[in-house]
N, C-alpha and C positions, 0 to 999 in steps of 0.2 A: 504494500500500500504506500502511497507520497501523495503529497499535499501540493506535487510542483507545479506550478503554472507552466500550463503545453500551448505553444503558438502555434497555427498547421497554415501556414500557406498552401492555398490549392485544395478547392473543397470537391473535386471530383475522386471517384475512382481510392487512390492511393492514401488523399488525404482523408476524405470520408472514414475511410476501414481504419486509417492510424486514428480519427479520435474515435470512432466507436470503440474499437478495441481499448487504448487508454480508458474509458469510461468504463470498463466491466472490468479490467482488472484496478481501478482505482475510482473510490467513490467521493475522497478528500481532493484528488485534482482538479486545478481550474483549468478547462480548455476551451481555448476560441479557434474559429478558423475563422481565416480570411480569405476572400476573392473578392476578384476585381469584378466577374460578370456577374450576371442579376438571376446565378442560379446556382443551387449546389448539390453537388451527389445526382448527376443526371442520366441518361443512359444514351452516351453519345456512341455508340456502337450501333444503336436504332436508329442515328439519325437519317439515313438513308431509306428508311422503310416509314420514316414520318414524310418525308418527300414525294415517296411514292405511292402515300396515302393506304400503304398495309397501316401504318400505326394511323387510325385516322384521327384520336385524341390525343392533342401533344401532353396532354396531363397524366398519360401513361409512362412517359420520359424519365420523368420523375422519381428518380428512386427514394428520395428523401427531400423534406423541406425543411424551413427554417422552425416551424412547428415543432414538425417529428423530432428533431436533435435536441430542444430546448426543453418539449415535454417527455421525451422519454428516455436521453440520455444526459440532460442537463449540460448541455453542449451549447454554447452559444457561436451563433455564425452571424458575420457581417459581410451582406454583400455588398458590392461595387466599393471594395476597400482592396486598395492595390497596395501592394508590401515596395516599396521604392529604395531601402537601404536597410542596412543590419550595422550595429556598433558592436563587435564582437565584445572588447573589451569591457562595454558595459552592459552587456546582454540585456539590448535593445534594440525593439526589431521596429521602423519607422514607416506608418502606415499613411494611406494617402485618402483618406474619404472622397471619393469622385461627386458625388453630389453635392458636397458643403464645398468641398477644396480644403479642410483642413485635415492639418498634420496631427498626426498622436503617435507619439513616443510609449512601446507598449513594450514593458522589461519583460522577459522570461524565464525560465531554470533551464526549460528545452525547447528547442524550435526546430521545426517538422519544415522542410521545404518539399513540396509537393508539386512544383507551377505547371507541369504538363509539357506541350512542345506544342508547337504553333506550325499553320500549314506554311510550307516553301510557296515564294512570290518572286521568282527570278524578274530582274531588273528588264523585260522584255518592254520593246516598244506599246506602247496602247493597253498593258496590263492593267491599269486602275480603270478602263472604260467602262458604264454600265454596264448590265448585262453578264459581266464574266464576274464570279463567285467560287471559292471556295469553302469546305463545310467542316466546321469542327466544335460549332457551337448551336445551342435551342435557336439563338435569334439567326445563326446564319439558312437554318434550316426553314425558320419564317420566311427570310427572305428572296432564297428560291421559287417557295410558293410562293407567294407572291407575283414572284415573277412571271413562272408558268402561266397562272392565270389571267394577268393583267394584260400580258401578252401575247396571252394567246399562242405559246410555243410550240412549232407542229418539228424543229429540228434542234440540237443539241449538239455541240463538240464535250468530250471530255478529254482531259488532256492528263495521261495518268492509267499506266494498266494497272494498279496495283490492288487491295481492297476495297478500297472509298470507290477507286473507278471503276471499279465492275460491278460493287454494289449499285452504286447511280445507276453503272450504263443498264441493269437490271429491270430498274424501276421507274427508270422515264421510259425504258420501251412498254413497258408493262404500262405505260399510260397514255402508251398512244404515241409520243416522241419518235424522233426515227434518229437514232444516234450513230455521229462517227468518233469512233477511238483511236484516239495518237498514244503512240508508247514509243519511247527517242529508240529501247531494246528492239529486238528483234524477237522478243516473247512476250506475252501479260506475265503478270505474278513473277517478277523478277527473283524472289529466292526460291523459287521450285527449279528443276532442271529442265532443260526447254524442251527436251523431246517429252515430258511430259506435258507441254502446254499444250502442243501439236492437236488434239483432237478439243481442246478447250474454242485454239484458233476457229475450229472445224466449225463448231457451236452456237460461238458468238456469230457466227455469216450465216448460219443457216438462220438463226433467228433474226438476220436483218439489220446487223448494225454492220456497220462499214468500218473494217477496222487495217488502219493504217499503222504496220510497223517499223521499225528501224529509220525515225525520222524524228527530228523534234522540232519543236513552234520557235519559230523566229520573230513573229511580232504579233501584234493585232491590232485590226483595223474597224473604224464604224463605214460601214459603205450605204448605209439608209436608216431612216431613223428610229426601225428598228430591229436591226439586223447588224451581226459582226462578220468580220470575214480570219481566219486562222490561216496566215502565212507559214509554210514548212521552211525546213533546211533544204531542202529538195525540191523549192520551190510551187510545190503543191500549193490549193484556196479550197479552204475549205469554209463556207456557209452558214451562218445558223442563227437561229433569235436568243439564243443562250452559250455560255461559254461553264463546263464548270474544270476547276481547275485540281487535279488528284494527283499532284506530283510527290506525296509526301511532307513527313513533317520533320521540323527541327527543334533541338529541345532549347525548352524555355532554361537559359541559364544567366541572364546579366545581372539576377539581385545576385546569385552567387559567384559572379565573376568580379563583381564589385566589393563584394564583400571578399575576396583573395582568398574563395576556396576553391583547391585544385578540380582544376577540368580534364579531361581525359584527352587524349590524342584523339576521338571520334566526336568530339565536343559535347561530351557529357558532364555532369557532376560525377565526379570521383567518391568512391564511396569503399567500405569494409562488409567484410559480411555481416555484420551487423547494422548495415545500412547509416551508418557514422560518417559524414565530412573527417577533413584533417582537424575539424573545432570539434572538439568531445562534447561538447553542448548544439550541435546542427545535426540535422539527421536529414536524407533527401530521400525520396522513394520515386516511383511514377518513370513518366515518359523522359523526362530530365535526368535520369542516370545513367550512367553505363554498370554495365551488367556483366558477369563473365560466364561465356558460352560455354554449356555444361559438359560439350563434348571437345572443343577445343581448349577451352581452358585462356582463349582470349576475351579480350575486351569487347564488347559493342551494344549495340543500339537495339534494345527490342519494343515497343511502345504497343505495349497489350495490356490490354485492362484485367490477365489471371495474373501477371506478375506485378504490377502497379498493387493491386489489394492485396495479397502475398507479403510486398515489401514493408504497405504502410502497416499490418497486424505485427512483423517483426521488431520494425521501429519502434511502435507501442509497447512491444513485451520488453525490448532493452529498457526504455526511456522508465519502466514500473519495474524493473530491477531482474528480469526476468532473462534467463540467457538462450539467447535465441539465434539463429544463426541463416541466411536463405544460402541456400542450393546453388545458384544460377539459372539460365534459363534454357531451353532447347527449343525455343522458339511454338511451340504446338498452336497449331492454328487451321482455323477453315473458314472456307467461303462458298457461296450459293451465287452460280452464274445460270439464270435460268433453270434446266432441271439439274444440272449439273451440281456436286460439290467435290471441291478441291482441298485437300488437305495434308498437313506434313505435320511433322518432327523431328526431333534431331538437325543434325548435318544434314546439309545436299550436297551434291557429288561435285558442284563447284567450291563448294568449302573447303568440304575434305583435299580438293587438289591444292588450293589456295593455301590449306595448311600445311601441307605438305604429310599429312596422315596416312599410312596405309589403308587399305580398303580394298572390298570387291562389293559387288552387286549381284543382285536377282531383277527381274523381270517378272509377273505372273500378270493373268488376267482372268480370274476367275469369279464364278456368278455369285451375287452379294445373297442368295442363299440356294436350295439345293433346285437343280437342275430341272428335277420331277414336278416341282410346284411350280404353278403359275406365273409367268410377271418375273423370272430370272431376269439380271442385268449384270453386267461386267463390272468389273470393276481393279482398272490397269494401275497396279502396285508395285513400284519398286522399292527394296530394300536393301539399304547399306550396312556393311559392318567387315569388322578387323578379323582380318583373317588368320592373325594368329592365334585369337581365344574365341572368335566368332562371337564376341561383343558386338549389342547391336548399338549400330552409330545415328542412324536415322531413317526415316519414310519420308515417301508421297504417295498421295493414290486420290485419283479420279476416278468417278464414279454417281452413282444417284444413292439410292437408300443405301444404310447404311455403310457409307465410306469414312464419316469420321469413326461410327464404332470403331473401327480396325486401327484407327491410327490412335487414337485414345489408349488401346489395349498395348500397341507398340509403343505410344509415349510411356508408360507405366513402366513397362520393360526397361527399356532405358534410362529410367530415373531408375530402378532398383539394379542395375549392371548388370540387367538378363544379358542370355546369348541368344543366338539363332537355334539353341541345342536346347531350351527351354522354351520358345515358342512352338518348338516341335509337340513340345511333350505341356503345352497351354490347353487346360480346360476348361472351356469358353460353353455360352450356352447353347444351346442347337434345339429346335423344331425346324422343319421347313422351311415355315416360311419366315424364318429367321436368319437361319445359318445354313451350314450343310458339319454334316459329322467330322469333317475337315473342312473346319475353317478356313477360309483366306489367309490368316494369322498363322494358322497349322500351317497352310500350303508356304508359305513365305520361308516358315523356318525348316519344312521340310526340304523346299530345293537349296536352301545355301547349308545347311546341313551336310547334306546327298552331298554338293560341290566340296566341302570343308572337309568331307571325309577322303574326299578322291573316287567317291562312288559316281559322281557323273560331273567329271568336270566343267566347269563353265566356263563359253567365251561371249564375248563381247562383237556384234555386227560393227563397231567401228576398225576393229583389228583386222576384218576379213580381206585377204588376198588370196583371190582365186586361183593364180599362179600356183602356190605355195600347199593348197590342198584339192581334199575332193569336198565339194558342198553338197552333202545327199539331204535330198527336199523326200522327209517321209509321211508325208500327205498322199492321199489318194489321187487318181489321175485324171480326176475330173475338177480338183482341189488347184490344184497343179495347172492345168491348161487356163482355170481362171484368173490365174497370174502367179506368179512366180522370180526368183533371184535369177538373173540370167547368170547363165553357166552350171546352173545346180541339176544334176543328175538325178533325177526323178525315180525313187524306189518305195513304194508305197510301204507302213510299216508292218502291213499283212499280207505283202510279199519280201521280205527281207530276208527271213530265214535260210529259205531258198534259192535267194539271188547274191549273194553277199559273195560270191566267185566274180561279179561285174565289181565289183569294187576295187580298187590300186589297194595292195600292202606297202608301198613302199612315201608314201605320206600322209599325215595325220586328217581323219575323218571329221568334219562339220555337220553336226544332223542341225535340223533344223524344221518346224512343222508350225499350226498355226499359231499356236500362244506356248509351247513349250514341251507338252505331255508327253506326244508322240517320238516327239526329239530326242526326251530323256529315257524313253524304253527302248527308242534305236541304240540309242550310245549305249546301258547298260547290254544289250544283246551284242553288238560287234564288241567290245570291249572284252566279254568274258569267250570272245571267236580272236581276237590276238590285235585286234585293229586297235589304233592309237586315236580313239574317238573323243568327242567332246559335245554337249548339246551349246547352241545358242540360245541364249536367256530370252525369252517372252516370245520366240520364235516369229513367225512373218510379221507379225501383229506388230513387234517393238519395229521390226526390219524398215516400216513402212513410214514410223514417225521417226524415225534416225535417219532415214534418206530425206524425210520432210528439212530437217535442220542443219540437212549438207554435211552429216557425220558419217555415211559409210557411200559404198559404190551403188 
C-alpha cells in the first residue's frame, strides 16, 4: 500500500490500465491523469469501424469516462490538460489547461508518461489541404464523417497499406466509396512477408479497390472545389473527394526529450523492464517506448494497445512496490481485409534475415476445419523456427474463420519456448466444424518436425535450379496439364512406385504437388528407394505467390 501521488500522462490504453491498476492495489494513492484531448480510455482500434458506420454509436468508443474513474476508482482525470515540461529535480510535472490557458505546477512521488504517438504528416506539397485527414483520434473520426457526408464522397485515396489503411480501405468500400490504395512497398502489411500478401493483393482487386504498389505520393493538389488530385513518384493522378492519410505513426516523445530522458536509437522513450526512465521516479508505457523484441532481443517500435495495457498494469505494480517485470513483445497481431484475416507472431522471415538468426520454414495450406464438413476454407501458414532446437521463432497465416485461433495458439508457444516438437504433440480442440483431428497447428509442427528430423527434408522454390536436379511434379495428370513448373517431370504419386526406374540416380530429387502432402509421401517413398529426395514446402500453391514477388523461376 502508498499514499504516493501518481501523475499519468496519457489517458488512453497504457495510461488508463496504469491508474486503474495503481487504484486496486492502492486505496491511500492520489492519482490524476492528464490529457490534452476531450476524451479518455477510448477504443481507438474501433475507430475505423465508427467511420464505417459498423460502430454506429460513437458512445460505444468509450471504454471509460471521467464519471466511471472518479466514481468507481477515485481516479481523477483532467481533460484538454497538456503536460508541456517536467522539473525533475523538483518532481514537478507542468500542466497547460487548454481552455483557461493556465499553468499548474503539479509535484508528484511518481509520474507515468503515457503520451501515445501521433500519425506521420510528411512535409509533402498540399498536405494541410481540406479534404485529406488522418485518424487516430474520436474527433478525427467525427471529422471524416463529416466529411463523407457533407460531400457526398463516391471516391477515396488512402495512402498507407498498413492496418489503419486497410481497415479504412474496408469500410469506405463497405459504404459505397470506390477506393484507391498507394503503398510507397511493393506489398500491404509491411511486416508480414510479401509472398504472403500475394493473395491478400488478389483480394483487395477482386473487391474493387485499385490498388497501386511500389510508389509513393509526391504532392497534392485541389483541382475543383471539391475534389483532390494525388500526385505519385511515378508520376501517376490519382482523383478523389477524400484523401485519408495511413502512413503510420510516430511516438509522442518531446515532454520526454525535454525533460533529458534517454531516447532510443528508433526514437522511443528508453525504458527497463520495469518500464523505468533513466529518472527512478518517471515510468513511460504505450506507443512512446521502445520495447525489446522477444525473439530478437533488439530494440523497437511496437504501438498495440495488448502491450500498451500490459506495460501500464506493470508500471503500477512497480510504482505500489510490487516486482514486476514485462516480457517484451513478438509483435501478435490481426487484421480483417474484407472476408479475409491476416495474422502473425513472432519474427518474419525478413527479421530473422535482418538479424542475422538462423532459421528455416514451412509452408502449409490447410482447411480451417475438417475436410468432411461443410464450408472448409484454406488457410496458407507459414512457420518459422531455429533449426537447431526447433524453437519456434514466428507465424503468419491468411485465411477466413479461424486464422487468428492458430496464431494465438503459436503466439503462446512462443512466449512459453515451445518447439515445433510440441506443437506436434499440441492438444487443441476438434469437432468438425471447428478443427480437424490434426490441427493446422499439428500440421505446422508436424512438417518442420518430419524436416528437423531429416525424415523429409525441406527446400525452398527460391533455391530451385533446374539445371542442378530433377523437379518431379507428383500430382495427377490432369493436375499437371492444368498448369505446372516448366521442366518438372510429371509422375503422379499413385504411379510412383512403379515408375521410379524414369527417374536420374545420379542428382538430388525435388517433389513437389499442390500444397505439400503429396510431395512429402513422394520424398519419404524415393528416399527409403536410395534417391537423394527432398519435398518443396507449400508445394504449387507457395510456387505460384513466390513467382508473384519475382523470388523463384
Amino acid at each position: 500500500m502508498t499514499n504516493k501521488r501518481i501523475l499519468i500522462v496519457g489517458g488512453v490504453a497504457g495510461g488508463a490500465s496504469c491508474a486503474a491498476r495503481a487504484r486496486r492495489l492502492s486505496e491511500e494513492a492520489e492519482i490524476v491523469i492528464f490529457d490534452r484531448g476531450s476524451f479518455v480510455s477510448f477504443a481507438n482500434c474501433g475507430l475505423p469501424y465508427y467511420v464505417g458506420s459498423v460502430i454506429a454509436d460513437e458512445k460505444k468508443l468509450l471504454v471509460a469516462n471521467e464519471d466511471l474513474f472518479r466514481n468507481r476508482f477515485n481516479i481523477q482525470v483532467r481533460l484538454e490538460h497538456e503536460a508541456i515540461a517536467i522539473d525533475r529535480s523538483a518532481r514537478i510535472l507542468k500542466v497547460k489547461n487548454l481552455r483557461s490557458g493556465e499553468i499548474l505546477e503539479e509535484p508528484y512521488d511518481a509520474l507515468v508518461l503515457s503520451p501515445g504517438a501521433s500519425p506521420i504528416r510528411p512535409p509533402l506539397p498540399g498536405i494541410d489541404l481540406p479534404g485529406i485527414f488522418a485518424l487516430r483520434t474520436i474527433p478525427d473520426s467525427r471529422r471524416i464523417r463529416e466529411w463523407i457526408d457533407l460531400h457526398r464522397v463516391k471516391q477515396a485515396v488512402i495512402v498507407g497499406g498498413g492496418f489503419i489503411g486497410l481497415e479504412m480501405t474496408e469500410n469506405l468500400a463497405n459504404r459505397g466509396i470506390a477506393v484507391t490504395l498507394l503503398e510507397k512497398l511493393p506489398q500491404v502489411m509491411p511486416p508480414f512477408d510479401p509472398e504472403m500478401m500475394v493473395s491478400v493483393h488478389a483480394h483487395l482487386r477482386e473487391r474493387g479497390v485499385k490498388l497501386c504498389l511500389g510508389d509513393g505520393v509526391k504532392s497534392f493538389e485541389r483541382v475543383s472545389d471539391d475534389r483532390l488530385a494525388v500526385l505519385t513518384e511515378a508520376g501517376e493522378h490519382h482523383e478523389a473527394e477524400m484523401v485519408i492519410l495511413a502512413i503510420g505513426v510516430r511516438p509522442e516523445t518531446a515532454l520526454a526529450k525535454e525533460a533529458g530522458l534517454e531516447l532510443g536509437d528508433r526514437g522511443g522513450i528508453r525504458v527497463n523492464s520495469r518500464m523505468q526512465t533513466g529518472d527512478p521516479n518517471i515510468w513511460a508505457v504505450g506507443d512512446a517506448v521502445e520495447v525489446r523484441d522477444w525473439i530478437t532481443g533488439e530494440w523497437t517500435l511496437i504501438p498495440l494497445a495488448g502491450p500498451a495495457n500490459r506495460q501500464g498494469r506493470i508500471a503500477a505494480d512497480v510504482i505500489c512496490g510490487r516486482d514486476s517485470d514485462f516480457r517484451g513483445v513478438q509483435g501478435t497481431a490481426v487484421c480483417s481485409i474484407f472476408e479475409l484475416v491476416v495474422a502473425s507472431t513472432g519474427a518474419s522471415e525478413k527479421t530473422l534475415r535482418r538479424s542475422g538468426l538462423d532459421y528455416r520454414k514451412v509452408y502449409l495450406h490447410p482447411g480451417h476445419h475438417a475436410g468432411y464438413f461443410p464450408g472448409a476454407e484454406p488457410i496458407d501458414i507459414k512457420l518459422l523456427y531455429a533449426p537447431a532446437d526447433g524453437r519456434v521463432l514466428g507465424a503468419q497465416a491468411v485465411g477466413k474463420e479461424g486464422t487468428e485461433k492458430r496464431i494465438d495458439v503459436i503466439a503462446m508457444a512462443i512466449q512459453a519456448g515451445l518447439t515445433v516438437f510440441d506443437l506436434e504433440e499440441a492438444e487443441l480442440c476438434y469437432a468438425p466444424q471447428f478443427g480437424a483431428a490434426k490441427d493446422p497447428v499439428n500440421f505446422a509442427g508436424m512438417i518442420a518436425a518430419n524436416a528437423a528430423r531429416g525424415d523429409s527434408p525441406i527446400v525452398y522454390w527460391e533455391d530451385l535450379e533446374l539445371g542442378r536436379v530433377t523437379l518431379l511434379d507428383a500430382r495427377e495428370v490432369a493436375e499437371f496439364d492444368r498448369g505446372h513448373v516448366a521442366g518438372a517431370l510429371n509422375i503422379p504419386l499413385s504411379e510412383l512406385r512403379r515408375r521410379m526406374d524414369e527417374i536420374p540416380l545420379d542428382r538430388p530429387v525435388w517433389t513437389y504437388c499442390q500444397v505439400g502432402q503429396r510431395g512429402y509421401y513422394a520424398t519419404r517413398a524415393l528416399r527409403q528407394r536410395g534417391f537423394d529426395a527432398y519435398n518443396l514446402t507449400g508445394g504449387i500453391k507457395t510456387y505460384y505467390a513466390m513467382r508473384e514477388i519475382g523470388a523463384t523461376i
